[in-house]
N, C-alpha and C positions, 0 to 999 in steps of 0.2 A: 319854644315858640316857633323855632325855625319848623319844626314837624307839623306844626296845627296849620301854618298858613300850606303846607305841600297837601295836605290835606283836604284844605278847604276850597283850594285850587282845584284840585280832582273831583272833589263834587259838587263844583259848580259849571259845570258842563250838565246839559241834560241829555246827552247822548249817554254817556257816564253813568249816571242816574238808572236811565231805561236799564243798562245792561247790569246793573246789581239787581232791579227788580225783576227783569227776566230770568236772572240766574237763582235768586233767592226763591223762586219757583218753581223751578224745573229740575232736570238733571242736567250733568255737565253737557255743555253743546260748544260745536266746533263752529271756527272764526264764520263757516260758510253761513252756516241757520242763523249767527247771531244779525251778522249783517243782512240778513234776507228780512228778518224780523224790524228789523230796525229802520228798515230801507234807505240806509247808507253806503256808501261803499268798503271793500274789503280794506283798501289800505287806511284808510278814516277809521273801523270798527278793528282793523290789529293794533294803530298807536293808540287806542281808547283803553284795550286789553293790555298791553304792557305798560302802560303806565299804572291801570289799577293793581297789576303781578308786581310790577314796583314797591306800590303800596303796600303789600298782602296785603290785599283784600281779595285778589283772586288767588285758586292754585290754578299751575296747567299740568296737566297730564300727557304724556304721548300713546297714543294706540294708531297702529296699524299705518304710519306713517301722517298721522292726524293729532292734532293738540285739541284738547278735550279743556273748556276753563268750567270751574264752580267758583263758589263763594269758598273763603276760608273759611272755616270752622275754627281754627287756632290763630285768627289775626289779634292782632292786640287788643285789650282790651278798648282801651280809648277810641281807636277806629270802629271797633266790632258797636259800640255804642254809637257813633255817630253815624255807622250804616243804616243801622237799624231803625233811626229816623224813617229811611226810605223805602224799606224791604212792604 
């Protein structure tokens, strides 16, 4: 129970939301494009991203001194279904 409300919690944000659908779209994109797209700010669209890396729901990657996020492919099932609501 405790996992579904930490859950339900994370996507009920729609800044949140936007950034699963952006990323469920695209290829991985760094904290800068996401917040450009979003038009939030950086430190507002990083605690959005670690909390959903929290989740697995995202992975991060590092390249070139840059963190790269996508969508998990290997998140749990139960979330991978309740993403997918929104993708």
């Amino acid at each position: 129970m405790k996992r579904w409300t930490q859950i339900f919690k994370a996507l009920a944000n729609v800044n949140r939301l936007k950034i699963i659908t952006l990323l469920a779209g695209s290829k991985p994109m760094h904290v800068t494009d996401i917040a450009a797209e979003l038009g939030i700010s950086l430190k507002a669209t990083s605690k959005h991203l670690i909390l959903l890396h929290n989740l697995d729901v995202l992975v991060a990657k590092g390249e070139k001194g840059h963190i790269y996020y996508s969508l998990n492919s290997a998140m749990p099932k139960d979330l991978r279904n309740a993403v997918q609501l929104f993708k």
